[in-house]
ZAVOTI-925388 format. One record per residue: residue number from 1; residue in one letter; x, y, z negated of N, C-alpha, C in turn. Coordinates in Angstrom, 3 decimals, decimal comma. Layout:
! residues N
NUM	a	X	Y	Z	X	Y	Z	X	Y	Z
...
This chain:
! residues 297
1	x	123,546	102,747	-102,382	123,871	102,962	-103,802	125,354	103,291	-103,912
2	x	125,362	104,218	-104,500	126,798	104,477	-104,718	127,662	104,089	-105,791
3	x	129,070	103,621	-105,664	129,820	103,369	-106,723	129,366	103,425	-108,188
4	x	129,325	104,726	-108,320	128,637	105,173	-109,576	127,380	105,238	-109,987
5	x	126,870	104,531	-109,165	124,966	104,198	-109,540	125,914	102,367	-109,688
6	x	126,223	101,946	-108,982	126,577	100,150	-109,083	127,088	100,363	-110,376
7	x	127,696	100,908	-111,207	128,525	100,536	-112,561	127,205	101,183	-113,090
8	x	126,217	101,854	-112,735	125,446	102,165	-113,939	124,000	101,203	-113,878
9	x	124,014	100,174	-112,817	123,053	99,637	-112,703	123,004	97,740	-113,470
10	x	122,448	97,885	-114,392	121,953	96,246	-115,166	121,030	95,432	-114,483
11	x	121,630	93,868	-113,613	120,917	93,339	-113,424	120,763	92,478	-113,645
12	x	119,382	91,749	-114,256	118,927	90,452	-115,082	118,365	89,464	-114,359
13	x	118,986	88,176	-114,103	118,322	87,466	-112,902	117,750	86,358	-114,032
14	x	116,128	86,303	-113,559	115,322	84,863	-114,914	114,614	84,147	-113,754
15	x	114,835	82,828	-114,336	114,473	81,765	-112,861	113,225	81,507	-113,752
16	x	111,906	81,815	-113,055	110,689	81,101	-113,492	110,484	79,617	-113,483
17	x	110,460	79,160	-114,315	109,581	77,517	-114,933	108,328	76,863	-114,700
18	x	107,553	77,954	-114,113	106,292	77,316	-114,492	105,378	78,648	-113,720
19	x	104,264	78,049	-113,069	103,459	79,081	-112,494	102,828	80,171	-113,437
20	x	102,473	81,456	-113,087	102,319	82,628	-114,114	102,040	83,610	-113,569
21	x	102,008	84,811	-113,775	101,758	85,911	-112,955	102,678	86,757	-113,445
22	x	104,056	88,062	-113,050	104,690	88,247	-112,976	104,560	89,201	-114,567
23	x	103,661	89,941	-114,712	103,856	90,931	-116,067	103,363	89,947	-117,179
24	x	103,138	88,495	-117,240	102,777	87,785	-118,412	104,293	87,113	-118,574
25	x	105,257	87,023	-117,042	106,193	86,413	-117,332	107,494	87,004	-118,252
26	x	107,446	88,842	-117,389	108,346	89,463	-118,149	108,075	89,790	-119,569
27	x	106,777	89,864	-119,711	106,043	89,674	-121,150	107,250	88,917	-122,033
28	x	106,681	87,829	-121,499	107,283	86,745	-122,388	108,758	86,813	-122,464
29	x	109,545	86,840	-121,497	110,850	86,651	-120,874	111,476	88,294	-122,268
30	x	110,999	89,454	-121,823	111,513	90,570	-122,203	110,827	90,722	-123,823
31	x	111,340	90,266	-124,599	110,327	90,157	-125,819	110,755	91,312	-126,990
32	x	112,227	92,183	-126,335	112,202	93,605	-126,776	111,531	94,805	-126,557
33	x	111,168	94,589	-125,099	110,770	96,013	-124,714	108,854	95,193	-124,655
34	x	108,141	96,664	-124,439	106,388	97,067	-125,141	106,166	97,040	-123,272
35	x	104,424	96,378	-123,534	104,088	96,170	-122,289	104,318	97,753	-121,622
36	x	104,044	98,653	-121,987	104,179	100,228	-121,171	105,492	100,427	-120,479
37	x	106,750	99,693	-121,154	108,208	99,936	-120,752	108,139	98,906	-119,435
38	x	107,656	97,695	-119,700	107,425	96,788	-118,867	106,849	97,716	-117,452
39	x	105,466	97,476	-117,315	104,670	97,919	-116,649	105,797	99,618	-115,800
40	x	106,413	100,142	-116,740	107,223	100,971	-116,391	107,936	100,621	-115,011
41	x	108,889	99,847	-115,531	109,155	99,084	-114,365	109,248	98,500	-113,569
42	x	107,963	98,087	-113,596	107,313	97,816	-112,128	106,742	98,658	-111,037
43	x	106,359	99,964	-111,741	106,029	100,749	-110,990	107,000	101,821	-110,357
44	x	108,165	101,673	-110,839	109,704	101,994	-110,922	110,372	101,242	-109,646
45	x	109,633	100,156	-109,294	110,492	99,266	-108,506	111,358	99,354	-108,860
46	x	111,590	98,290	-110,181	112,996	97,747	-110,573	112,927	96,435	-111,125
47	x	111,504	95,887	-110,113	111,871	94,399	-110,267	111,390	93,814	-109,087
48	x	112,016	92,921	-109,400	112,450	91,904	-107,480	112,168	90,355	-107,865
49	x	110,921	89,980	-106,635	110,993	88,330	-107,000	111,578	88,153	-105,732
50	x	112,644	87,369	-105,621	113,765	86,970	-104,490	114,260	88,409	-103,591
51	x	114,089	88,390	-102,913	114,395	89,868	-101,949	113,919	91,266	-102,293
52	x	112,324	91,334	-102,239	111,157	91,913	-102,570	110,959	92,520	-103,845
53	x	110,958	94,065	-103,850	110,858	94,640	-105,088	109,435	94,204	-105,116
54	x	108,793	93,862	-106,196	107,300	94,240	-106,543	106,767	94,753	-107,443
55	x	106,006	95,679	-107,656	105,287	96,676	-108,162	104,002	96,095	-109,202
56	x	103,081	94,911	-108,359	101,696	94,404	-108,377	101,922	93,833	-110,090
57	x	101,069	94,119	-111,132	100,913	93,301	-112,444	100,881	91,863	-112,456
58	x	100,021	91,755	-111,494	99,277	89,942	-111,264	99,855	89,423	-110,188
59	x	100,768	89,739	-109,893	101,524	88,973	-109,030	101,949	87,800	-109,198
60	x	101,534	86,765	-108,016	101,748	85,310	-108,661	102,961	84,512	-108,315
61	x	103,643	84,589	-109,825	104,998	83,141	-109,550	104,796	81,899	-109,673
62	x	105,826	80,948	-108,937	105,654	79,589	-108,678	107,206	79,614	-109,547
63	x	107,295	78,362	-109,947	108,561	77,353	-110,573	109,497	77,825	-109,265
64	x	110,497	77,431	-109,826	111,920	77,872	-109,122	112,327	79,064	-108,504
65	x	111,063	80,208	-108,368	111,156	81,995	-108,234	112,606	83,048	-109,257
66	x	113,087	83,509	-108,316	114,112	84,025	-109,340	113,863	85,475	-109,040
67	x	113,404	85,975	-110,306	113,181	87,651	-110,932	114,216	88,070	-111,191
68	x	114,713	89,249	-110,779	115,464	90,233	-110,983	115,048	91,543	-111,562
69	x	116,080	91,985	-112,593	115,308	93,226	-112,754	116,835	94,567	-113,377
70	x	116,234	95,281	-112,525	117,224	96,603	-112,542	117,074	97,621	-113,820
71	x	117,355	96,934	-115,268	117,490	97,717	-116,234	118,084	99,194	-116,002
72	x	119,076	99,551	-115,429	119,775	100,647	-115,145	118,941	101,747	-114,990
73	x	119,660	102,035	-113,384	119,109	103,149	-112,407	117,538	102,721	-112,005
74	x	117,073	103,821	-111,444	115,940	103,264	-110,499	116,097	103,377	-109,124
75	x	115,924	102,305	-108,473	116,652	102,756	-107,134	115,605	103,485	-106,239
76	x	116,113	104,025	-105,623	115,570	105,553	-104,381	114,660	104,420	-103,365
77	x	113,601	105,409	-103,477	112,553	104,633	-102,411	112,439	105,307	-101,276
78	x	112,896	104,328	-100,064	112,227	105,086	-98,755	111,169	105,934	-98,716
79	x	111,009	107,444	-98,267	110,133	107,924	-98,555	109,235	108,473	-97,017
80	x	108,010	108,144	-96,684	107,440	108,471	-95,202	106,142	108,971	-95,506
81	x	106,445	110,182	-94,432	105,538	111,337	-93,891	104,303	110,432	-93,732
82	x	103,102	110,888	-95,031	102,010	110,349	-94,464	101,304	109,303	-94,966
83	x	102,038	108,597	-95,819	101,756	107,183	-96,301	102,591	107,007	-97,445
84	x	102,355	106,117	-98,611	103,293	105,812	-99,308	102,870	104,257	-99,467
85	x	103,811	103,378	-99,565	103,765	102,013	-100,090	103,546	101,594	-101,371
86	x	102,291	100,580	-101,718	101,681	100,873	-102,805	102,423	99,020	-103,351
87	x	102,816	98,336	-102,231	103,238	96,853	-102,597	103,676	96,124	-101,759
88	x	104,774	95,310	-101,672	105,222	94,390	-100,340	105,914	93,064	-101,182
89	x	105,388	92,290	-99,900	105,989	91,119	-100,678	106,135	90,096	-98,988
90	x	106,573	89,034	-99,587	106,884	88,738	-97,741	105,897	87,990	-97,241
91	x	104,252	88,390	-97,426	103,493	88,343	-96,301	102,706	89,420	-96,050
92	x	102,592	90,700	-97,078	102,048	91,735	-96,626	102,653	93,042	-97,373
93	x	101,848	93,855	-96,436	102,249	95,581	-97,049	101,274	96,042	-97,174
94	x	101,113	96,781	-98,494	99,736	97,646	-98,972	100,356	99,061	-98,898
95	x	99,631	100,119	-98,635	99,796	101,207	-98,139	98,444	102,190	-99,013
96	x	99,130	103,166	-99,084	97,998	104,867	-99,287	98,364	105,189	-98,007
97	x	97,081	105,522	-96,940	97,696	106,340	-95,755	96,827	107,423	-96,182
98	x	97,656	109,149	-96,281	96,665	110,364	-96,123	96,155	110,638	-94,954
99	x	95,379	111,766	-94,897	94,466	111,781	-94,294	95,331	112,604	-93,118
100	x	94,862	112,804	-91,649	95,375	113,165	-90,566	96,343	112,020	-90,201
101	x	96,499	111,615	-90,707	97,561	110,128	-90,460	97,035	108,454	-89,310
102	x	97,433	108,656	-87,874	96,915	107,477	-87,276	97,056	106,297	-87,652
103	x	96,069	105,482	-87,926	96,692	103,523	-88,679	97,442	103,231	-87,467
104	x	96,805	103,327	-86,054	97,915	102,659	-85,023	97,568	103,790	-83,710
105	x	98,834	103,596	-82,605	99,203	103,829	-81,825	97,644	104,419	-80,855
106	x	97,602	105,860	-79,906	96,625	106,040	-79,279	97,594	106,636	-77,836
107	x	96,382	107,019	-76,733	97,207	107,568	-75,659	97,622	108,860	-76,075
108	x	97,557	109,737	-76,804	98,523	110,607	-77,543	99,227	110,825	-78,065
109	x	99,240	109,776	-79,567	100,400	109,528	-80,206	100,718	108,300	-79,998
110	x	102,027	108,181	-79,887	102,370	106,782	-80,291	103,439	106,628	-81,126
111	x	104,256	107,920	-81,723	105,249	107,332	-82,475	104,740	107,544	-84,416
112	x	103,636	108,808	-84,523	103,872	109,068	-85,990	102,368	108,357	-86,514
113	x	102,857	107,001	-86,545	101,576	105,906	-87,106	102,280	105,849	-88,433
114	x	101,064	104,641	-88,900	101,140	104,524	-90,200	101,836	102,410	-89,994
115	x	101,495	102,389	-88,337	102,083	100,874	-88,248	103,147	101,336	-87,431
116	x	103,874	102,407	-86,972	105,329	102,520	-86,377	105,789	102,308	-87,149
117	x	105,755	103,193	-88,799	106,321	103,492	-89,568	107,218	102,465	-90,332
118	x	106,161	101,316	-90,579	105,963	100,646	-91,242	106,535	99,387	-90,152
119	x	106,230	99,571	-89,179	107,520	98,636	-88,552	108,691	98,660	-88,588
120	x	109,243	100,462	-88,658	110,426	100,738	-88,819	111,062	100,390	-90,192
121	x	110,079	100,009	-91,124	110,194	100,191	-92,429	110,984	98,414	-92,764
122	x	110,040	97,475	-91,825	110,432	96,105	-92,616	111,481	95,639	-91,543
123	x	112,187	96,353	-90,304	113,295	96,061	-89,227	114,304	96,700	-89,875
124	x	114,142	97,285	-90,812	115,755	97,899	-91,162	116,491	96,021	-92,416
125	x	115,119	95,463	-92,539	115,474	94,381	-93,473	115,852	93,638	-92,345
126	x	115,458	92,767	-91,226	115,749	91,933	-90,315	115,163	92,687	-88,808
127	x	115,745	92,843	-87,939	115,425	93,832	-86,712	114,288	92,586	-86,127
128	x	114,148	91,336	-86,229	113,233	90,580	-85,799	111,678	90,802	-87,004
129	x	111,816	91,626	-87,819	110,719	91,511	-88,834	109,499	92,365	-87,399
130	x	108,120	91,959	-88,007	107,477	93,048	-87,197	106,099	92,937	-88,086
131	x	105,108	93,937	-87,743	103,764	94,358	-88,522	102,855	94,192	-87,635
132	x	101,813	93,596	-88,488	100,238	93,121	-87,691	99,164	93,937	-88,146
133	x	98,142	94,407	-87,514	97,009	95,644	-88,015	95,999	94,416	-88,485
134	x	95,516	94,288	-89,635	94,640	93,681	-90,456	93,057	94,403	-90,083
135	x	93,148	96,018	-90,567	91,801	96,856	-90,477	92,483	97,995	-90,530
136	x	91,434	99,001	-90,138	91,793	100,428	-89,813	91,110	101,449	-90,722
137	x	91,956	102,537	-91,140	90,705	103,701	-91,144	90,992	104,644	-89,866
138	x	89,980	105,837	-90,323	90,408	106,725	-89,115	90,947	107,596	-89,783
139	x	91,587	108,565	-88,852	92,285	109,133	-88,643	92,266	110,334	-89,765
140	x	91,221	110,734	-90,327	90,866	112,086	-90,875	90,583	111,123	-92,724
141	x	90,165	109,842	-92,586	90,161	108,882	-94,261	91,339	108,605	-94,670
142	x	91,478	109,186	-96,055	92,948	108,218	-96,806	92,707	107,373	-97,379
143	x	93,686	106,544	-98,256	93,078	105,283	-98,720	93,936	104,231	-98,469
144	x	93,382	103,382	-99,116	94,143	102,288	-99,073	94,138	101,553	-97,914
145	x	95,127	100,445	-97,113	95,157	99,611	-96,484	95,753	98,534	-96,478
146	x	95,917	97,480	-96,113	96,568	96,371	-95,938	97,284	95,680	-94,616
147	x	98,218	95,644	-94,427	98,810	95,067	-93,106	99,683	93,807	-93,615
148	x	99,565	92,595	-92,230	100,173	91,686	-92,318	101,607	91,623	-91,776
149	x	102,722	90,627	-92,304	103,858	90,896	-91,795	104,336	89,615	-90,906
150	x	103,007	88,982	-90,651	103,952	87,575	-89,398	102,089	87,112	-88,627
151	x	102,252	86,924	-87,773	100,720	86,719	-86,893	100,048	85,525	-87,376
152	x	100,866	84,592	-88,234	100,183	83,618	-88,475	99,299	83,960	-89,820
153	x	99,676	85,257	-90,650	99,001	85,759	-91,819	97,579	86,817	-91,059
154	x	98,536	87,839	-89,950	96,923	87,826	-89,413	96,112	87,180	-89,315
155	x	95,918	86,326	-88,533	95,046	85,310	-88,094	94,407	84,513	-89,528
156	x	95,088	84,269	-90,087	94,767	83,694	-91,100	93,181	84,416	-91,830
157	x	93,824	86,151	-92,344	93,034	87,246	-92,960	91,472	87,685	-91,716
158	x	92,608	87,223	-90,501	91,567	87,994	-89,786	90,091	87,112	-89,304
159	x	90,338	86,156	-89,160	89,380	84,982	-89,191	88,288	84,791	-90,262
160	x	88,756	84,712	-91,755	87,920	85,245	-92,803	87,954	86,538	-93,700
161	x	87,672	87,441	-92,548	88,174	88,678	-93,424	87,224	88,784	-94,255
162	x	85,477	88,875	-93,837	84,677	88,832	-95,078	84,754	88,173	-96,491
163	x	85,386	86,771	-96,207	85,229	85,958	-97,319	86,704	86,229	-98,125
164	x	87,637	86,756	-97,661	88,896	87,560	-98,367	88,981	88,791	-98,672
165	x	87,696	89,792	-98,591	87,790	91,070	-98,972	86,954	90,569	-100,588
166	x	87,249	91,260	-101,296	86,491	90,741	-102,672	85,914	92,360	-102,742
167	x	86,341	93,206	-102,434	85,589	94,502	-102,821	85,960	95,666	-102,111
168	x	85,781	96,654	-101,744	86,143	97,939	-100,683	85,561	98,966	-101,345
169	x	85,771	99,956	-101,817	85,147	100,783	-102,465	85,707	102,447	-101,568
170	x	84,807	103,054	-101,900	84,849	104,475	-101,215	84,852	105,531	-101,817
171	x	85,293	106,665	-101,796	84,854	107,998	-102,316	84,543	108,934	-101,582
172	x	83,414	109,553	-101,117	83,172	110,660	-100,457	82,379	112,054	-100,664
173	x	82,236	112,924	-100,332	81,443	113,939	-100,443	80,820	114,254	-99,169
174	x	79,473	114,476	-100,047	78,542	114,230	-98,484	77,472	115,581	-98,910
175	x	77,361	116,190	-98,435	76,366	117,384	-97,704	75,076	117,324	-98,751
176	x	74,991	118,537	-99,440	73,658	118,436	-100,036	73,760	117,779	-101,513
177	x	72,540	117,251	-101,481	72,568	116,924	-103,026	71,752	116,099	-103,066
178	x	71,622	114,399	-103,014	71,085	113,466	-102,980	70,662	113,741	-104,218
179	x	69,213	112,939	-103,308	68,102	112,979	-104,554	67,784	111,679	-105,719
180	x	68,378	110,633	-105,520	68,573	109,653	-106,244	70,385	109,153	-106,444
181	x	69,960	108,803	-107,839	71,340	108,505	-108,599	72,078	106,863	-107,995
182	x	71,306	106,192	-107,345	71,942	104,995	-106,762	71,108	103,957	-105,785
183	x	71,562	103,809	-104,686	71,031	103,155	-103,790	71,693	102,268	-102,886
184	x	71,204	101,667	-102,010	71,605	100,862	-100,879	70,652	101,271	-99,144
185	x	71,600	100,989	-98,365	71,225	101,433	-97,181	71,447	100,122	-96,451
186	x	70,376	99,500	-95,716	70,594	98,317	-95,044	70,063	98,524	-93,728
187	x	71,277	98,228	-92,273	70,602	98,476	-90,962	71,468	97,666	-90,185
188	x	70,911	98,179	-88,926	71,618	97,408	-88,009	73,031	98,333	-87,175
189	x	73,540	97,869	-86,735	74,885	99,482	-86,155	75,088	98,783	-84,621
190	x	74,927	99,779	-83,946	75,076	99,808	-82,430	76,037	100,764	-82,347
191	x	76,605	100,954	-81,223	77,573	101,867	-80,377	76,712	102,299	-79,464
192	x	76,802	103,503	-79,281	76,353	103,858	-77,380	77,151	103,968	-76,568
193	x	77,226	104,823	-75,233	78,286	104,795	-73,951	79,304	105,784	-74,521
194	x	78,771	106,646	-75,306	79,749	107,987	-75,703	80,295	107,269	-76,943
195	x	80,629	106,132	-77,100	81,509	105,550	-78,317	80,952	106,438	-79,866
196	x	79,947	106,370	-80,054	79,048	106,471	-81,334	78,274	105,617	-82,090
197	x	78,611	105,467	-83,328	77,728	104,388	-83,684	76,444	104,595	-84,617
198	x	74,955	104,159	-84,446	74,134	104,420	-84,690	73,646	103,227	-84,953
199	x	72,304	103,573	-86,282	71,598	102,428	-86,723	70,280	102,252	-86,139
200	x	70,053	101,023	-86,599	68,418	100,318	-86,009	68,190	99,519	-87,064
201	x	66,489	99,700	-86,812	66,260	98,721	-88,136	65,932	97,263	-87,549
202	x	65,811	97,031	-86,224	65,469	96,193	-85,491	66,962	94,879	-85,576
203	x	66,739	93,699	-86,464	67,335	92,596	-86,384	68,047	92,212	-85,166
204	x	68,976	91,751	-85,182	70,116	90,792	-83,763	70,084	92,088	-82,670
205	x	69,520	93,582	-82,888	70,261	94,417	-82,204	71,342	94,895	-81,791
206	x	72,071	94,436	-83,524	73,205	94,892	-83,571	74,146	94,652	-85,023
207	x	74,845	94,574	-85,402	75,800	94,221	-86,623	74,763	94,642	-87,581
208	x	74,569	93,595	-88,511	73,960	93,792	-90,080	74,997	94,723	-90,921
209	x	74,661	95,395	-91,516	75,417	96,706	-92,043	74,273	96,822	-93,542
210	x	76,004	97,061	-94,908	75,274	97,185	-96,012	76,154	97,889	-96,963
211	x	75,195	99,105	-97,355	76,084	100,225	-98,438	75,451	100,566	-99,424
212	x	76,286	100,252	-100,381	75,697	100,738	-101,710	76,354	102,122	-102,274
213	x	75,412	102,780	-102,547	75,988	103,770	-103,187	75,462	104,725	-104,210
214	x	76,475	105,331	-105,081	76,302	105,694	-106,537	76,814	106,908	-106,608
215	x	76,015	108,675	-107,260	76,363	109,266	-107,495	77,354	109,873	-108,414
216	x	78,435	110,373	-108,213	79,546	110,837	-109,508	79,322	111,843	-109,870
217	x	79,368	113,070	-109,292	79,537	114,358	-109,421	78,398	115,251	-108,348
218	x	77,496	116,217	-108,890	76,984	117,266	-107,969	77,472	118,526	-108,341
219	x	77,671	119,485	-107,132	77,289	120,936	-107,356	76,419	121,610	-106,082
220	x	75,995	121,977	-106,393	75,244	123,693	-105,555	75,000	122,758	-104,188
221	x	75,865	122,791	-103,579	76,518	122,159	-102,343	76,691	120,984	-101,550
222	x	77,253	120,103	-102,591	77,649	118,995	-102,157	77,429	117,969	-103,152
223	x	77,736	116,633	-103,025	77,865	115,548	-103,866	78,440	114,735	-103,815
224	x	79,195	114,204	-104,755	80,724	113,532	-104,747	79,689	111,798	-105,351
225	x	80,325	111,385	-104,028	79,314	109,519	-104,316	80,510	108,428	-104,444
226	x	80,378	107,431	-105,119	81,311	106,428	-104,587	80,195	105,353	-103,920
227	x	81,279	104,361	-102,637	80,315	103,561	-102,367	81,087	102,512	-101,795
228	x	80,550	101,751	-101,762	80,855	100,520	-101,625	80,427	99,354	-100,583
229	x	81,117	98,924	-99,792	80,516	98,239	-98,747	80,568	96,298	-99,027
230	x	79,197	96,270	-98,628	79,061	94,704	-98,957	79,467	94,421	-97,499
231	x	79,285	94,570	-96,468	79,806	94,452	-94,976	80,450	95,628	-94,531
232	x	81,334	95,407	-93,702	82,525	96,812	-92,922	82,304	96,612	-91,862
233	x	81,687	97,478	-90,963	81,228	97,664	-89,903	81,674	99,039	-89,037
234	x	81,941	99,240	-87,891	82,872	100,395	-87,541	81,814	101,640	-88,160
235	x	82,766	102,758	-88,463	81,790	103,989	-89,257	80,881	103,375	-89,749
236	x	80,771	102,167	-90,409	79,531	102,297	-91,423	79,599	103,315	-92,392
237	x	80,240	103,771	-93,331	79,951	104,442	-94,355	79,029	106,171	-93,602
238	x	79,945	106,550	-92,564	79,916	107,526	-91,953	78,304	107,746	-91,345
239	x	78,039	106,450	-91,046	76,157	106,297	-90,262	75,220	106,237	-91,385
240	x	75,898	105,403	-92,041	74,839	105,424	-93,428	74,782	106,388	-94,207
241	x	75,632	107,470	-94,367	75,211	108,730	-95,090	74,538	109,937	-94,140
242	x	74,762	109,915	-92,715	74,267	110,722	-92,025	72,518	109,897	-92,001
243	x	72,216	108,691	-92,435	71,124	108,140	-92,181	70,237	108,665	-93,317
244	x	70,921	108,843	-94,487	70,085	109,559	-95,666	69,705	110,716	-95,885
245	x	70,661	111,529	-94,506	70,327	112,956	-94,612	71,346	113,590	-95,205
246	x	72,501	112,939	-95,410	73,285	113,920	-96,417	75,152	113,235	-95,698
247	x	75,715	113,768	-94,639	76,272	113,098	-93,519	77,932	113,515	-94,550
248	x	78,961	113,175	-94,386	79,733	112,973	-94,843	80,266	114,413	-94,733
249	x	80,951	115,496	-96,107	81,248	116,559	-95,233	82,725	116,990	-94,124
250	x	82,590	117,602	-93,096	83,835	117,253	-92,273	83,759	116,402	-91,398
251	x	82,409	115,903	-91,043	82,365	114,330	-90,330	81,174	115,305	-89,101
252	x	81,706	116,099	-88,168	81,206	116,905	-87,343	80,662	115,455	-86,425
253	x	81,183	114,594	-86,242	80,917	113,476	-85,166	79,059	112,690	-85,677
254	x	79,054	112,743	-86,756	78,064	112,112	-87,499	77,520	113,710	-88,300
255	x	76,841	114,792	-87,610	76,086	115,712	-88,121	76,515	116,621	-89,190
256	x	77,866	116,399	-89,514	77,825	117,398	-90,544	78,173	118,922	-90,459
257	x	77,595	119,718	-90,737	77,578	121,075	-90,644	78,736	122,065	-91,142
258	x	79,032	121,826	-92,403	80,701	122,590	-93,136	81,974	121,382	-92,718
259	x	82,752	122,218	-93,090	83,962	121,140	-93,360	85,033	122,318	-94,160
260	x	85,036	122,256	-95,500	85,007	122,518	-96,626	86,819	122,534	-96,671
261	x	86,964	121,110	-96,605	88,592	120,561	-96,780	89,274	120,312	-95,705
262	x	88,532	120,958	-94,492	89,495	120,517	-93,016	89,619	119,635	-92,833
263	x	89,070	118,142	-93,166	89,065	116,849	-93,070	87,555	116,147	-93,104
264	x	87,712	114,919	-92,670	86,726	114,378	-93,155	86,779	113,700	-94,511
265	x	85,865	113,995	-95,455	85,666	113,547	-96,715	85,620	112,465	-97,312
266	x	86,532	111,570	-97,192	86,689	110,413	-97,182	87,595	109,292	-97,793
267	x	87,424	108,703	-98,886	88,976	108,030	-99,360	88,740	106,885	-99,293
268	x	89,247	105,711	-98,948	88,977	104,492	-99,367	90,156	104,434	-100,785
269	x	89,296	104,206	-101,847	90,085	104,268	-102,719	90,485	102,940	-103,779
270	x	89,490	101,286	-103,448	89,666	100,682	-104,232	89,647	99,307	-102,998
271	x	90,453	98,404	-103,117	90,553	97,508	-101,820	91,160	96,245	-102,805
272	x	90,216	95,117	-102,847	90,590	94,005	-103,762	90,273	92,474	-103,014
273	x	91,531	91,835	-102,092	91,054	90,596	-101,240	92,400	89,607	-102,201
274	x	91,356	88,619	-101,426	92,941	87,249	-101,749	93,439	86,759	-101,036
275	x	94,760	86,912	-101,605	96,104	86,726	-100,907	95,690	85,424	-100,165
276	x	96,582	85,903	-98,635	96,146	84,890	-97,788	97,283	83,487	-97,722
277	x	98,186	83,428	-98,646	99,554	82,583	-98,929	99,120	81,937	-99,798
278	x	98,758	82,402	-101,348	98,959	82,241	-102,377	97,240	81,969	-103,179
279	x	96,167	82,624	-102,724	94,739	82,260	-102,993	94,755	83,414	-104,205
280	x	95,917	84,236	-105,011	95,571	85,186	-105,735	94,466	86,132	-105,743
281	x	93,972	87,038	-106,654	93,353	87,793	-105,683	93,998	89,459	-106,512
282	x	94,276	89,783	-105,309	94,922	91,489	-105,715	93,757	92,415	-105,356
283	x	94,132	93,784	-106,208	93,535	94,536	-106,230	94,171	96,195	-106,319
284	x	93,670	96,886	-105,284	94,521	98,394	-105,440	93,595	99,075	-105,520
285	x	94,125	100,201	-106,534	93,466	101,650	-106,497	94,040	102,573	-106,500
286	x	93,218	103,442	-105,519	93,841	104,891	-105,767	93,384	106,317	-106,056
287	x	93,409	107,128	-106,797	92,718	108,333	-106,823	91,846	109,170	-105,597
288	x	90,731	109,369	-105,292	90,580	110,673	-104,335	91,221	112,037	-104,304
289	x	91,738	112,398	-103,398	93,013	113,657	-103,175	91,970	114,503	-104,475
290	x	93,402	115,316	-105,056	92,321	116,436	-106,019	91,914	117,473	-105,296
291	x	91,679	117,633	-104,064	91,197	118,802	-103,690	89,748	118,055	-103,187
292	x	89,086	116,864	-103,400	87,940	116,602	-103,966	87,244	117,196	-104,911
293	x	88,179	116,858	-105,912	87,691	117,709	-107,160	87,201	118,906	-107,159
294	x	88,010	119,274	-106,203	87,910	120,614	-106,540	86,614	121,709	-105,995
295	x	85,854	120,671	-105,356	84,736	121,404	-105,157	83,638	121,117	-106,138
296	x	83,852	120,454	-107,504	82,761	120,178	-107,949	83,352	120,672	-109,551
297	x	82,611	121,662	-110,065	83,099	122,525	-111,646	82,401	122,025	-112,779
């Protein structure tokens, strides 16, 4: 920050009293400015509980928390190829990673991840900080993710990840034009030797696997579904739409024939668990890229 951003920058430090969630506090606290100005600035990152800008509405304060908030300027956000940071606080980082973007390290790449990055991201705060992989997408899905920032929060998430995911939601376009407006797909998911994963209907074969899913949009072509996983299972979404006949488009690995957007068709776009510190429960969303859209008039 420069000289002349420091004289133009207002900062308001309010020590919380009493447990609350952060936009009921400035609510109250800021009783000039309209929840939209509020909410403004949070998404502004220009407010800080102790160190930590945070962004999140429902973010939960405890008694003796001291909020800061940068009436002024807005300060300049690190900006990285690939990903943008959707929330951090000091036990995790929520992330949009786009699509072509690796979550972690392979024998090809190893420097332009979405967890280098993001290591590099929380060592410029303490060079001892470091990042833990929670869950993955691949490589060709954008979407939301979540990473932990100390092993004892892994472990924590990773132990009950089912019973801390509250919801996972999807957006994809898949091949064709499903013939019903909403369903569920229930199987079993195996791997073979060629690292593929395939279903069975045959019990204790293999991982119980469960997708629900709901039509948004058709044309001519294709069909734009959201869906939703009651269990996350590797490529589940990806097996279960190639299982209906209508395979994800761009998803050449799982049968699909076009690839429309040079990608695979894929967003994770809505990701809602509880905080593994605090018992909150957060929730992110994010749009499907508009060049989704754009195949459907």
């Amino acid at each position: 920050m420069s000289p002349k951003e420091v004289q133009k920058a207002k900062l308001t430090q309010l020590q919380v009293n009493k447990s609350t969630t952060l936009l009921s506090f400035l609510m109250d606290k800021l009783t000039g400015k309209s929840r939209t100005t509020i909410k403004s600035l949070l998404r502004n990152r220009q407010v800080s509980v102790g160190p930590h800008a945070i962004t999140q509405f429902d973010y939960p304060l405890e008694a003796g928390q001291m909020v800061t908030i940068n009436s002024g300027i807005v300060p300049e956000q690190t900006r990285y190829r690939g990903m943008r940071i959707l929330f951090e606080d000091p036990y995790l980082v929520v992330i949009e990673k786009e699509a072509g973007m690796l979550s972690i390290a392979t024998a090809k790449e190893k420097i332009l991840t979405t967890y280098s990055m993001l290591s590099h991201h929380v060592k410029k705060e303490d060079p001892n900080n470091r990042i833990f992989v929670l869950h993955r997408l691949d490589r060709d899905t954008s979407g939301v993710m979540v990473f932990a920032k100390s092993e004892a929060i892994q472990e924590v998430m990773q132990k009950a990840w089912q019973e801390a995911i509250v919801q996972r939601k999807y957006i994809a376009i898949v091949e064709g034009n499903l013939s019903t407006d909403k369903g569920t797909v229930h199987s079993f998911l195996k791997e073979n030797k060629m690292l593929v994963m395939y279903s069975t209907k045959i019990p204790g074969e293999g991982q119980e696997a469960i997708t629900h899913y709901e039509v948004l949009k058709r044309s001519d072509d294709f069909t734009l579904v959201s869906v939703e996983l009651e269990t996350g299972r590797k490529n589940q979404i990806r097996v279960h739409m190639k299982d209906l006949g209508h395979p994800i488009a761009g998803d050449k690995k799982y049968g699909s024939k076009v690839n429309p957007l040079q990608r695979t068709c894929l967003h994770a776009n809505l990701l809602a668990f509880k905080h593994p510190a605090t018992g909150e429960e957060l929730s992110f969303e994010t749009p499907p890229p508009s060049r989704f859209l754009s195949l459907f008039h």
